[in-house]
Backbone as ProteinMPNN parsed JSONL, in Angstrom:
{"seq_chain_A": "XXXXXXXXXXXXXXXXXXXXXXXXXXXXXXXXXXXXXXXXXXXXXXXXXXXXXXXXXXXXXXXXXXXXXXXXXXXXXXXXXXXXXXXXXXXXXXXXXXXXXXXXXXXXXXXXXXXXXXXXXXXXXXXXXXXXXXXXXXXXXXXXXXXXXXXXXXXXXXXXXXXXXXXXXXXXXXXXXXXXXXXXXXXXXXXXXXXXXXXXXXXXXXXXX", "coords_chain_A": {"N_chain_A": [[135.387, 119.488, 112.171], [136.747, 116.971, 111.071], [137.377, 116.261, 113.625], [135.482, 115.823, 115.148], [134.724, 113.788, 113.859], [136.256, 111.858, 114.007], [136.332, 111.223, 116.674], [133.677, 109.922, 116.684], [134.527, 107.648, 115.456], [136.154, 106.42, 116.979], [135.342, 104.864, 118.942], [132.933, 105.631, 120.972], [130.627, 106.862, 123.303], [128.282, 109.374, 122.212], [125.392, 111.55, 122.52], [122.782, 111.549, 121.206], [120.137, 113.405, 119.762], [116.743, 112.837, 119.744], [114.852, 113.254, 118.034], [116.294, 114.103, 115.886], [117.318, 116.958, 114.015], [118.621, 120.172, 114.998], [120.278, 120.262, 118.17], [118.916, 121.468, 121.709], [119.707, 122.487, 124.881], [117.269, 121.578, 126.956], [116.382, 119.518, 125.883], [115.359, 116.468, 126.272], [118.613, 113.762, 125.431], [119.68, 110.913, 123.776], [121.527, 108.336, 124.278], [124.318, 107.026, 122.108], [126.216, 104.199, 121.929], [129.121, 104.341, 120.065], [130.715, 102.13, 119.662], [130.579, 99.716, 118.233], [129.748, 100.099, 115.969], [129.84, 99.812, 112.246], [131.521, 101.943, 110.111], [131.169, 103.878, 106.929], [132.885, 105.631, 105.115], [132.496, 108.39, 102.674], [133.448, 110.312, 99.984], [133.695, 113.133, 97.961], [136.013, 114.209, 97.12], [137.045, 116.271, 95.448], [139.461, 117.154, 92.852], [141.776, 115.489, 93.999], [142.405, 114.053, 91.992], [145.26, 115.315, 90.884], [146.819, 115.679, 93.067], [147.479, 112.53, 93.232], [148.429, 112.288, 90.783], [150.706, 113.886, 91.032], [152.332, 112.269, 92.443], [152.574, 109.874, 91.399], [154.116, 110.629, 89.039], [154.3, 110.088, 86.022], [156.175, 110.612, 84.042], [158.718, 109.318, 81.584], [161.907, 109.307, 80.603], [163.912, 108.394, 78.03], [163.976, 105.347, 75.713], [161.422, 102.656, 74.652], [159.589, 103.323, 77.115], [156.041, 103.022, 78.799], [153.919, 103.584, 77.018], [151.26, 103.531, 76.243], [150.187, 102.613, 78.491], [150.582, 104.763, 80.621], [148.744, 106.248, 79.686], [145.963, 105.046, 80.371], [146.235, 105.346, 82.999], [146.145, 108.235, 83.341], [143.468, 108.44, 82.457], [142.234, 107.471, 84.812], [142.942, 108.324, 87.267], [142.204, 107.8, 89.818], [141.541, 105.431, 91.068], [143.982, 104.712, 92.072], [144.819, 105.935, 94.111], [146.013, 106.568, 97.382], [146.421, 106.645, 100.866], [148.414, 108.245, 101.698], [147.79, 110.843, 99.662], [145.207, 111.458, 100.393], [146.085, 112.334, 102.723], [147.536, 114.572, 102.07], [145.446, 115.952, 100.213], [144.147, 116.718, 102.713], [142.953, 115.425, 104.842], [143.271, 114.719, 108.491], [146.081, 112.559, 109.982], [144.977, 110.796, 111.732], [142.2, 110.275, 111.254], [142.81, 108.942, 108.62], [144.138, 107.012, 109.872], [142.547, 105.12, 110.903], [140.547, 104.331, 108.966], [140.864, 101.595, 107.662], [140.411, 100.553, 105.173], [141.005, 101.217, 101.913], [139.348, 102.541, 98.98], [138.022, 103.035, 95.424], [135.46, 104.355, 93.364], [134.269, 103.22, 90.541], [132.935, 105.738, 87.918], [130.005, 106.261, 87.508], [128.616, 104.348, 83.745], [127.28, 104.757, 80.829], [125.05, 102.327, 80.863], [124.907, 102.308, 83.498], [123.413, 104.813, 83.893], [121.58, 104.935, 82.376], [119.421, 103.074, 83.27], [119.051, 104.005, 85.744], [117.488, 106.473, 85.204], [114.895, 105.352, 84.241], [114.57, 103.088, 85.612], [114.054, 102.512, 88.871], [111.503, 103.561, 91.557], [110.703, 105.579, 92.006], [111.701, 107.244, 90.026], [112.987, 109.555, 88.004], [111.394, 110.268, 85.208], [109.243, 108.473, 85.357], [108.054, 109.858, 87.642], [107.177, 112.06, 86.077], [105.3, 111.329, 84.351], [103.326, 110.404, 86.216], [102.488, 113.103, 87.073], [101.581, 114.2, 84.513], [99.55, 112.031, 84.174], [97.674, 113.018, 86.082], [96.277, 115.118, 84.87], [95.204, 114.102, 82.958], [96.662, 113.06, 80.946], [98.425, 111.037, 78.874], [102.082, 110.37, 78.779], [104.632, 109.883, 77.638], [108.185, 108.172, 76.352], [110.023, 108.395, 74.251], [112.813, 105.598, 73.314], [114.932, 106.74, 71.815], [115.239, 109.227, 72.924], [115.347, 109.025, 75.447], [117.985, 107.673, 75.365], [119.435, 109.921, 74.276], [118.86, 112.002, 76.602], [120.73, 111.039, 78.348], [122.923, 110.504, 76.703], [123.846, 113.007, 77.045], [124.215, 113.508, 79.661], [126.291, 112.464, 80.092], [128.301, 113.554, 78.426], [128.563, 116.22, 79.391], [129.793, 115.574, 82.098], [127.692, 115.328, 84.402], [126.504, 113.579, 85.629], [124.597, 110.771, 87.833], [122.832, 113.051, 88.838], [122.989, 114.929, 87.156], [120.976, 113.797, 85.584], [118.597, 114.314, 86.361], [117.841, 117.855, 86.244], [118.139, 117.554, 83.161], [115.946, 116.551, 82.578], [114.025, 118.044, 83.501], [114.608, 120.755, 82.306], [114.076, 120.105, 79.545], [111.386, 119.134, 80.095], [109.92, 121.501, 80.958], [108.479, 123.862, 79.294], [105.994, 121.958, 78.012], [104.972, 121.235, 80.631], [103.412, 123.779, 81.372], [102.012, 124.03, 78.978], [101.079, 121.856, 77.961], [98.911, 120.455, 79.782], [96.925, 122.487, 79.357], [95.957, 121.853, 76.991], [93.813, 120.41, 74.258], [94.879, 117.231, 73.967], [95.476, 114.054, 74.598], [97.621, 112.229, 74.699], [101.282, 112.52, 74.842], [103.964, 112.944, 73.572], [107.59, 112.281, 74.313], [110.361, 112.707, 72.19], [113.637, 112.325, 70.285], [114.159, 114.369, 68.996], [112.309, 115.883, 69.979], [113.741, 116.458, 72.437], [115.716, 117.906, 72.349], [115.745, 120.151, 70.633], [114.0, 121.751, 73.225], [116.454, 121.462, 74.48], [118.304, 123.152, 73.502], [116.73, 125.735, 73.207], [117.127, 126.158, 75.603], [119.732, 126.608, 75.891], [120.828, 124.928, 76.793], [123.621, 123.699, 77.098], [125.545, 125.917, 77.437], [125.142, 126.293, 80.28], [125.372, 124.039, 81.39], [128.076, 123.856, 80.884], [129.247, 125.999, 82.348], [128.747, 125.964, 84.943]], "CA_chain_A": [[134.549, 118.41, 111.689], [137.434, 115.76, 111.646], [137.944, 115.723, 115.15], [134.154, 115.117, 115.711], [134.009, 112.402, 113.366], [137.37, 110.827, 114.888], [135.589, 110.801, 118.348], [132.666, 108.493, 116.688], [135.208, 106.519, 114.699], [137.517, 105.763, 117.803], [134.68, 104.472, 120.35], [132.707, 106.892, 122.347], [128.951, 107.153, 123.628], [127.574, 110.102, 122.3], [124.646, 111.96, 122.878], [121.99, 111.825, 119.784], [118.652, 114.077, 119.858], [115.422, 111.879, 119.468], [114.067, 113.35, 116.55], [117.015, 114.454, 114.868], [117.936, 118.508, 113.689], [119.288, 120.554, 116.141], [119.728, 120.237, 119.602], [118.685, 122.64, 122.444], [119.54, 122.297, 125.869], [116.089, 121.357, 127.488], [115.658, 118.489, 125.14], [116.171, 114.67, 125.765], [119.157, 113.052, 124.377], [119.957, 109.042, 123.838], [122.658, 107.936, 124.147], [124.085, 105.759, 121.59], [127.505, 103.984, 121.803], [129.589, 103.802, 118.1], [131.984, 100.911, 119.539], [129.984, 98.32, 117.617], [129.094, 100.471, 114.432], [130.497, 100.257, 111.235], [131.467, 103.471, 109.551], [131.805, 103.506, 105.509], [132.732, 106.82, 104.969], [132.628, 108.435, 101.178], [133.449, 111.921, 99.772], [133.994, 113.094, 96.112], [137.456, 114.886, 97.027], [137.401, 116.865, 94.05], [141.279, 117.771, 92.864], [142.239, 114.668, 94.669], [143.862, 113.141, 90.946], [146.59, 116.188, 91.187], [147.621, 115.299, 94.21], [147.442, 110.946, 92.834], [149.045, 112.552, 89.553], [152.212, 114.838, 91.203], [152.697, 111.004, 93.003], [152.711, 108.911, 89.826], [154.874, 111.22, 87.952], [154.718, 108.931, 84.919], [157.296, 110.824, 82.547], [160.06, 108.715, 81.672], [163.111, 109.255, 79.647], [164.62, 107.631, 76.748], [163.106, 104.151, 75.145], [160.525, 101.91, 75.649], [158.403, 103.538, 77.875], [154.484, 102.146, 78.176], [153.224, 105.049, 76.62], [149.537, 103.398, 76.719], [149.911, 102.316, 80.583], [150.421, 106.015, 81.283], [147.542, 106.844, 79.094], [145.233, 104.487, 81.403], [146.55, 105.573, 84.266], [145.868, 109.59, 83.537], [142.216, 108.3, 82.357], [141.399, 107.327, 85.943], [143.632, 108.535, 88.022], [141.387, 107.612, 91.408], [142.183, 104.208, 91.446], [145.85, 104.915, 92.176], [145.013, 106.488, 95.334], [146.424, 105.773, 98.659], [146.397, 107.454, 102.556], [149.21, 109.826, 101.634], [147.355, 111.322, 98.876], [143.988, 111.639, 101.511], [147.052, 113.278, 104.083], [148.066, 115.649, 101.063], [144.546, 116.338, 100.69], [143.767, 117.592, 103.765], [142.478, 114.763, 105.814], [144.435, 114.393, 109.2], [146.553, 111.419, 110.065], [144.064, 110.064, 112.755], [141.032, 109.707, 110.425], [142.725, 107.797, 107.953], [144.624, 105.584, 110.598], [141.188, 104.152, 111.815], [139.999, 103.931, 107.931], [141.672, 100.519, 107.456], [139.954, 99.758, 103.796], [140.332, 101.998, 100.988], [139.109, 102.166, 98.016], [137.347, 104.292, 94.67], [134.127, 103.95, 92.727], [134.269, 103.672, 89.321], [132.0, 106.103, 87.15], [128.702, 105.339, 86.357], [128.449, 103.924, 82.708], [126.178, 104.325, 80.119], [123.888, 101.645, 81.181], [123.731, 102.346, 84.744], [122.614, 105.991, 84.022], [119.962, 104.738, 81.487], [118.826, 102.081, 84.243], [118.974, 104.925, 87.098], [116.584, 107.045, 84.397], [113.724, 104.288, 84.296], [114.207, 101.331, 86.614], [113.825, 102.679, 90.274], [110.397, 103.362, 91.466], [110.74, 107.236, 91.995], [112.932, 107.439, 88.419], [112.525, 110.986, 87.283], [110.395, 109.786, 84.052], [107.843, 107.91, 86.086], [107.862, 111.46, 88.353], [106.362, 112.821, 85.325], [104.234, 110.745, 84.19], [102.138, 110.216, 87.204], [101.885, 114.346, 86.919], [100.686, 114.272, 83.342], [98.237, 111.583, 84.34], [96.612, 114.097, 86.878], [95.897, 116.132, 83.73], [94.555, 113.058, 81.898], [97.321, 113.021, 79.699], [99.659, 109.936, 79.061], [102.991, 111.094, 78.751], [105.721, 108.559, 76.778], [109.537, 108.825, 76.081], [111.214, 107.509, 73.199], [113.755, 105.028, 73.477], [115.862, 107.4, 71.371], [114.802, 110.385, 73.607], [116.16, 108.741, 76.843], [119.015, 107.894, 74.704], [120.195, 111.587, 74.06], [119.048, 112.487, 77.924], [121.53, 109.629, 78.841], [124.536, 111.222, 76.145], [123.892, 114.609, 77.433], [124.719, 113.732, 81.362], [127.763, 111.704, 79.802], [128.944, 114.396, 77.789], [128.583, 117.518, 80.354], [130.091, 115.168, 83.253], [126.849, 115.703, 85.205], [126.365, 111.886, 86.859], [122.9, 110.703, 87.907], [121.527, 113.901, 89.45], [122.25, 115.435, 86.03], [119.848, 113.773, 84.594], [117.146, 115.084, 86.555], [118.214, 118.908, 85.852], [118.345, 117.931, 81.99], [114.868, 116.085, 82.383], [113.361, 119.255, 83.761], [114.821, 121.315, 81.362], [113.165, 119.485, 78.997], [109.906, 119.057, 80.565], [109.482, 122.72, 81.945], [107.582, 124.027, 78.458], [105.01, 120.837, 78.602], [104.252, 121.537, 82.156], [102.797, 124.678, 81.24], [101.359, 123.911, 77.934], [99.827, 120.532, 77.857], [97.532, 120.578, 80.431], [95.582, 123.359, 79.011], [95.648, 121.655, 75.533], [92.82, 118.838, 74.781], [95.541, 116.315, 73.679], [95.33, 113.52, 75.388], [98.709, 111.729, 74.992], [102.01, 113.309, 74.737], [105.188, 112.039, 73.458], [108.641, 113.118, 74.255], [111.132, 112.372, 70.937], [114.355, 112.413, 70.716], [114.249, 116.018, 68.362], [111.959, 117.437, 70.957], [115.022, 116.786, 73.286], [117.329, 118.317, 71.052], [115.172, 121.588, 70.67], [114.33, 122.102, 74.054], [117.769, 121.893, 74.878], [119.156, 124.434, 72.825], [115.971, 126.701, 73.048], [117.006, 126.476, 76.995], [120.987, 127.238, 76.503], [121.522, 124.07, 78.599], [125.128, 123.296, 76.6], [126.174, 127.178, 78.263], [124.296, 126.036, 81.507], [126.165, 123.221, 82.474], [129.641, 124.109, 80.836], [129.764, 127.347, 83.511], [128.691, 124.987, 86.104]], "C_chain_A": [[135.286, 117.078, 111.773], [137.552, 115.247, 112.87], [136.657, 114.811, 115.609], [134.073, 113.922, 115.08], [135.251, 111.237, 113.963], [137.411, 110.256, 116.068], [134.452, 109.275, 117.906], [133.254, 107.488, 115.852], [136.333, 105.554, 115.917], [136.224, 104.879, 118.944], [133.921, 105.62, 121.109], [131.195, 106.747, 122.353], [128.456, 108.887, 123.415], [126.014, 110.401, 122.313], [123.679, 112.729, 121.385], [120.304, 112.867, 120.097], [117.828, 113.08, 119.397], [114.895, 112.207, 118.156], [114.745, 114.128, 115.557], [117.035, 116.324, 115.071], [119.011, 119.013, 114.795], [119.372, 120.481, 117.895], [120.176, 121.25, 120.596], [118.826, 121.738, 123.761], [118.701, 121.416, 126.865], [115.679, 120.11, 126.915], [116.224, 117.165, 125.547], [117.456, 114.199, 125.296], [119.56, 111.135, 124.623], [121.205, 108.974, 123.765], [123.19, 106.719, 123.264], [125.82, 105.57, 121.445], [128.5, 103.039, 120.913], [130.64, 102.514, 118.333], [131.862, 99.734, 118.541], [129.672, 98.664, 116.301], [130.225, 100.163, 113.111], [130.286, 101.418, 110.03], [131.89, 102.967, 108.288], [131.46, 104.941, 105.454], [133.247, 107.258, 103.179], [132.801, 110.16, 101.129], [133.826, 111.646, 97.991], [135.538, 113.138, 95.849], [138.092, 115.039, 95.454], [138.134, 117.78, 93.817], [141.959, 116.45, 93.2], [143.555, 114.593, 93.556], [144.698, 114.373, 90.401], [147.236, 115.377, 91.789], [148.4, 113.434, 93.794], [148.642, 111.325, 91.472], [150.505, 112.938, 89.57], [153.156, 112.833, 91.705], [153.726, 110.238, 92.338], [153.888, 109.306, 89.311], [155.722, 110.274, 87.038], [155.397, 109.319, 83.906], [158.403, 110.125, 82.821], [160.865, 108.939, 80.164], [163.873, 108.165, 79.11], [163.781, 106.25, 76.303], [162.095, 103.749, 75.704], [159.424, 101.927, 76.744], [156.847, 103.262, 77.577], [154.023, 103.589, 77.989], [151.709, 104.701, 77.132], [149.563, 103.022, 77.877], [149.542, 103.646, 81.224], [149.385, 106.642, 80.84], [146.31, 107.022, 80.374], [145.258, 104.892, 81.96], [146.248, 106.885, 84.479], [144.165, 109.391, 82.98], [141.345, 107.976, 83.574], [141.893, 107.103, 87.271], [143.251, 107.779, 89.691], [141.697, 106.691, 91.875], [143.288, 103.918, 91.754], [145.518, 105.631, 93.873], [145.796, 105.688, 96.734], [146.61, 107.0, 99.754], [147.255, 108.339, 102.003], [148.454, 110.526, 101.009], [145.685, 111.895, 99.517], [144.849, 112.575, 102.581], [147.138, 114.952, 103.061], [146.651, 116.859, 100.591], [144.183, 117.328, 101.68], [143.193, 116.739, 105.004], [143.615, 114.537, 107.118], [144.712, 112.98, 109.344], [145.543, 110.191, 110.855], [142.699, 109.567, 112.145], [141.61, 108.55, 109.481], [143.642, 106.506, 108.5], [143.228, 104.578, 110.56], [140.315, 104.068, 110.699], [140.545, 102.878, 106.968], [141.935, 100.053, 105.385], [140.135, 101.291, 102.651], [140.545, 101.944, 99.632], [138.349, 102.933, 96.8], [136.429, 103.004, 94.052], [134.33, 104.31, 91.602], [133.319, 104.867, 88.654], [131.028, 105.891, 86.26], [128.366, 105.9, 84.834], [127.427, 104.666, 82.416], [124.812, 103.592, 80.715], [123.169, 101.877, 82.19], [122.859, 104.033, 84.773], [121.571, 105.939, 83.563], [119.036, 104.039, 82.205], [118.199, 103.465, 85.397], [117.627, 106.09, 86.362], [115.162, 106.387, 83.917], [113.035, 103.445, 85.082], [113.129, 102.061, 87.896], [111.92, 102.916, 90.015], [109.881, 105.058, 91.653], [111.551, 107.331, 90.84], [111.527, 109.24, 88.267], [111.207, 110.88, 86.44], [109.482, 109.362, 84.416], [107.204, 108.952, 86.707], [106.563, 112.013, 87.629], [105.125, 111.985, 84.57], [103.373, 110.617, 84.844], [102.119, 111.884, 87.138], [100.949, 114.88, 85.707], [99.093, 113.812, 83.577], [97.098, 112.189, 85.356], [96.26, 114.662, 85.728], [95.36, 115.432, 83.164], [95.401, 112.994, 80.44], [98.693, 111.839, 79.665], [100.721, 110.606, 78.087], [103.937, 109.506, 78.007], [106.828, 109.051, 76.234], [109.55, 107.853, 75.071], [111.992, 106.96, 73.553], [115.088, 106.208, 73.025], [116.15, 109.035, 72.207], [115.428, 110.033, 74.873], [118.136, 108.568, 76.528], [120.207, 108.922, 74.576], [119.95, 112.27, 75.534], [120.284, 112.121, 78.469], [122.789, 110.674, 78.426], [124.877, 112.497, 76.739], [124.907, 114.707, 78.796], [125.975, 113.214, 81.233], [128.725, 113.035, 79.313], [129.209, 116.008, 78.7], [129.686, 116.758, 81.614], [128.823, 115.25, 84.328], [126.039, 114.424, 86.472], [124.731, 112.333, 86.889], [122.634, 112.112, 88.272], [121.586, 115.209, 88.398], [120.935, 115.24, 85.104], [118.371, 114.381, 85.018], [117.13, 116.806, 86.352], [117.471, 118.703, 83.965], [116.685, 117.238, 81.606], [114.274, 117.592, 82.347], [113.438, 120.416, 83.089], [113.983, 121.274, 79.619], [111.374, 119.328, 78.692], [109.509, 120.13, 80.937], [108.375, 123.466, 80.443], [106.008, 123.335, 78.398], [104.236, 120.765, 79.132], [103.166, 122.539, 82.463], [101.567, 123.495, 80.369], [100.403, 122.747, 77.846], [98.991, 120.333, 78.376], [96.214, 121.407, 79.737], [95.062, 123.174, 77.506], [94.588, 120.557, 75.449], [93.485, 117.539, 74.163], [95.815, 115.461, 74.909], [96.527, 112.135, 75.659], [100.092, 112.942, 74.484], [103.434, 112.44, 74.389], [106.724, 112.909, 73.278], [109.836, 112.39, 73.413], [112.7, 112.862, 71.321], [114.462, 113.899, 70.234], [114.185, 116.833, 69.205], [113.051, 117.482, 72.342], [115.52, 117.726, 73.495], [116.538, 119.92, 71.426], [114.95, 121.938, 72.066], [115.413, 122.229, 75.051], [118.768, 123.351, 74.496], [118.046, 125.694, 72.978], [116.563, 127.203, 74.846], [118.885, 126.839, 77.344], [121.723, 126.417, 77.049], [123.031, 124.021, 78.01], [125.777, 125.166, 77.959], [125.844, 126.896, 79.501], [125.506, 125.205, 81.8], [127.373, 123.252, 82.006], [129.978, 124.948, 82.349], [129.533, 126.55, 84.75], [129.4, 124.175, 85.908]], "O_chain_A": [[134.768, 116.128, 112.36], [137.777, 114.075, 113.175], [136.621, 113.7, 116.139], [133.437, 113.0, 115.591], [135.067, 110.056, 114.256], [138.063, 109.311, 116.514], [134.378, 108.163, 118.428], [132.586, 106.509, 115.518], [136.983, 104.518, 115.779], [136.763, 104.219, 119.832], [134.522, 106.432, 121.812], [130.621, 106.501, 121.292], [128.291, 109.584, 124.417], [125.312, 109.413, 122.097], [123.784, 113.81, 120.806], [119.555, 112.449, 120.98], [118.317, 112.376, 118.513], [114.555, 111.367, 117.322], [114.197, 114.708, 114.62], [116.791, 116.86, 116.151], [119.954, 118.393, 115.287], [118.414, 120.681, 118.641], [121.269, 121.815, 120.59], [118.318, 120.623, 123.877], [119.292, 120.59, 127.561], [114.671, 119.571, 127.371], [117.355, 116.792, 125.236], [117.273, 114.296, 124.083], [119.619, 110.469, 125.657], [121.877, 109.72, 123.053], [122.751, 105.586, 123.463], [126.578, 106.438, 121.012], [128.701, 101.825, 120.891], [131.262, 101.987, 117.41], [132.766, 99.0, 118.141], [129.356, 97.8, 115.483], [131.428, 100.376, 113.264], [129.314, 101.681, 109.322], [132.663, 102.016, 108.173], [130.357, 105.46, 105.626], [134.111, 106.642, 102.556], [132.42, 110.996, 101.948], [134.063, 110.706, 97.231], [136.2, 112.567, 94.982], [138.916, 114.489, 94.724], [137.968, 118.94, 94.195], [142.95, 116.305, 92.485], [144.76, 114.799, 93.692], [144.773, 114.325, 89.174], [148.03, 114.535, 91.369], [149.577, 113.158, 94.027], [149.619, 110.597, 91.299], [151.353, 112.641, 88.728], [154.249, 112.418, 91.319], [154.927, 110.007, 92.475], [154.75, 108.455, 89.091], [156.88, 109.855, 87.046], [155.401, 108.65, 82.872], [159.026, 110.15, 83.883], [160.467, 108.767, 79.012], [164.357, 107.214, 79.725], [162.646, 106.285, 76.779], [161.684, 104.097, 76.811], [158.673, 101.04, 77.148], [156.391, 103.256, 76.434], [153.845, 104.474, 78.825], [151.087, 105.265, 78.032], [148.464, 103.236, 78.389], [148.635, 103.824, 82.037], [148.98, 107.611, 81.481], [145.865, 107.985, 80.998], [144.14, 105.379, 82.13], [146.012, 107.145, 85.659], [143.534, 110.434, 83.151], [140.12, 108.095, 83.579], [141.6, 106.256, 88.114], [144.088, 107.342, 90.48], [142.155, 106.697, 93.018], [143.634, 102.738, 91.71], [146.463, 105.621, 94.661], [146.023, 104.491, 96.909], [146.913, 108.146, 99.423], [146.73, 109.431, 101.781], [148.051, 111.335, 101.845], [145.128, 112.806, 98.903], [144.279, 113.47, 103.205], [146.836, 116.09, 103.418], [146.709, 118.089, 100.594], [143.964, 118.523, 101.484], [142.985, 117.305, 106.077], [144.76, 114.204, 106.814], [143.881, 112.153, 108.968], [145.457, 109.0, 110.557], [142.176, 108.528, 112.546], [141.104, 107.428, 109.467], [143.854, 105.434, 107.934], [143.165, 103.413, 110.165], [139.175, 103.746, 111.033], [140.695, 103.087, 105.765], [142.845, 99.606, 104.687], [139.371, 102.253, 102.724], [141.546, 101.484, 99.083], [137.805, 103.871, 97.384], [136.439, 101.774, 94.074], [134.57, 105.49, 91.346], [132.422, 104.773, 89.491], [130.949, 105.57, 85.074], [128.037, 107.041, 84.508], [126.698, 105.205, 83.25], [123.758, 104.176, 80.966], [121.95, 101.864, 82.363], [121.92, 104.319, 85.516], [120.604, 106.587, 83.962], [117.849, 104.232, 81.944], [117.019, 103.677, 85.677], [116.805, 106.49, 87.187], [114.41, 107.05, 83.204], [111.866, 103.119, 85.288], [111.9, 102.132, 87.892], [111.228, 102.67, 89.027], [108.76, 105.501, 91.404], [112.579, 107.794, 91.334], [110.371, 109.655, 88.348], [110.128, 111.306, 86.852], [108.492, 109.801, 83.831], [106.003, 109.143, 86.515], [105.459, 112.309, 88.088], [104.01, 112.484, 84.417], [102.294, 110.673, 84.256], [100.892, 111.959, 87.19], [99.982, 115.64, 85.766], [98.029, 114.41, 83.419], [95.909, 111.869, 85.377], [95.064, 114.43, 85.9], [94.609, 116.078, 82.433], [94.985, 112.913, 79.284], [99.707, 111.898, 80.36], [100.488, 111.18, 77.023], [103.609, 108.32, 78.064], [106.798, 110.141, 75.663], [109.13, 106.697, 75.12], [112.455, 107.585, 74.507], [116.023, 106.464, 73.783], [117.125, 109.764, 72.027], [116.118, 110.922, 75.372], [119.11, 109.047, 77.11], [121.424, 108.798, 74.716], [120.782, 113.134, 75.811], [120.907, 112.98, 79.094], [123.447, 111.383, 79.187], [126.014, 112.943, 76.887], [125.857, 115.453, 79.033], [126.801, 113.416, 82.123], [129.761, 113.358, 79.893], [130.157, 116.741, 78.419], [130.48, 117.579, 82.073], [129.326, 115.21, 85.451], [125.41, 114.447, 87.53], [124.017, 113.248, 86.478], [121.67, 112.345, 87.542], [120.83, 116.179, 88.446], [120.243, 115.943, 84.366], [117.415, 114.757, 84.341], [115.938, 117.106, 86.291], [116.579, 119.431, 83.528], [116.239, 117.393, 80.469], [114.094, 118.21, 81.298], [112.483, 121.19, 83.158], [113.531, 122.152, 78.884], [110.585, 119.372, 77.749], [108.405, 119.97, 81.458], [107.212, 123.533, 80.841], [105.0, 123.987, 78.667], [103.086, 120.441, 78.836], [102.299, 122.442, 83.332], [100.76, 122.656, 80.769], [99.183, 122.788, 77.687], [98.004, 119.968, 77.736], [95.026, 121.104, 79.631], [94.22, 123.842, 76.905], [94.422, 119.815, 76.417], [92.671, 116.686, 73.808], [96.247, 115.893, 75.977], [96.397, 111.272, 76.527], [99.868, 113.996, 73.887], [103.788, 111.415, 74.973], [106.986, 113.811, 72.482], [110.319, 111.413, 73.986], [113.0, 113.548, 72.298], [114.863, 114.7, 71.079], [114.875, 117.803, 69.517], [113.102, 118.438, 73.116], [115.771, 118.343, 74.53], [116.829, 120.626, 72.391], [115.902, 122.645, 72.398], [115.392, 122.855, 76.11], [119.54, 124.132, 75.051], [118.586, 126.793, 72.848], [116.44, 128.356, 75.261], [119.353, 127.176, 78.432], [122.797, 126.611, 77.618], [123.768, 124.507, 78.868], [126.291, 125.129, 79.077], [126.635, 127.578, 80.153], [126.501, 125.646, 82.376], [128.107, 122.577, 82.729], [130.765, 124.577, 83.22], [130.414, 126.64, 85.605], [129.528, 123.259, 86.719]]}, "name": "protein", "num_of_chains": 1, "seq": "XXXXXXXXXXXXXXXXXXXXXXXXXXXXXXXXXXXXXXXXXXXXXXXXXXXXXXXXXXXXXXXXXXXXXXXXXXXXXXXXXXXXXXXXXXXXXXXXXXXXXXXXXXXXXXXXXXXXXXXXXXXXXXXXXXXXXXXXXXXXXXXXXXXXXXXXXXXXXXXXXXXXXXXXXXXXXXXXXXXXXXXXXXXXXXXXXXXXXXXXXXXXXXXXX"}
């Protein structure tokens, strides 16, 4: 897989299929040539802050040492990275020659998970709502209810695409039930969170995961 991607990172005209998946013999291909592209390449490289950590090796002997620097510094290890630590990894030398810039992504906050849970225009929560309203049933979250969705994906480690797991978890009782009830709004609290969380195990769910 490195080698191939070191071919479209160094210059080369390859040979793309028209409509994408796999390609067969008999089929078309375009030609498209990466000299002019720019590549921003991303991975999770999860273990990496070992490898950033054996580096560091922030124990020091006798006085004075910044005790809280080294704190920081084992709170987010990522930002310490550098090419050896991508070599140590596993990446070969030739990929990260020709990856001039590098750099980490902090972990999305609080806010932006509560934003990423509302704003957009596909947001999970909207998802469901336009399904309720097929049923004729307006559907409504609590402030305090998004709230505790929000702490949940913080507290498991689960990043945005926990929250849609811990939505659905949530919402999978509902889905059944409300439709066939003649209530004609529905409101999701922060309690009924709380209970369909624990009625569903999720704390054992996403620890083992």
């Amino acid at each position: 897989m490195q080698q191939g991607l070191l071919k479209l990172l160094e210059g080369s005209v390859v040979l793309v299929p028209p409509n994408g998946g796999r390609k067969h013999p008999e089929q078309k291909m375009i030609a498209v040539d990466t000299k002019n592209i720019l590549f921003i390449c991303g991975g999770a490289f999860d273990g990496i802050e070992r490898k950033i950590a054996s580096r560091l090796n922030t124990h020091v002997v006798g006085y004075g040492h910044d005790i809280e620097g080294r704190k920081k510094k084992r709170e987010n290890l990522i930002k310490y990275v550098l090419p050896m630590d991508l070599k140590s990894f596993g990446l070969i030398p030739e990929i990260i020659g020709r990856l001039p810039i590098l750099t980490s992504l902090d972990p999305l906050d609080r806010e932006a998970l509560r934003r990423i849970l509302t704003e957009p225009k596909n947001a999970i929560t909207r998802q469901y709502r336009k399904l309720f309203e097929m049923d004729g049933v307006k559907l409504k979250f609590t402030e305090d209810a998004l709230d505790l969705i929000v702490d949940k994906a913080i507290e498991y480690k689960l990043g945005a695409r926990g929250l849609r797991s811990i939505v659905e978890t949530v919402m999978m009782d509902a889905m059944f039930e409300i439709p066939t009830q003649t209530r004609k709004e529905f409101v999701v609290d922060k309690s009924y969170v709380q209970d369909q969380l624990e009625k569903a195990h999720f704390e054992k769910t996403a620890i083992s995961e």
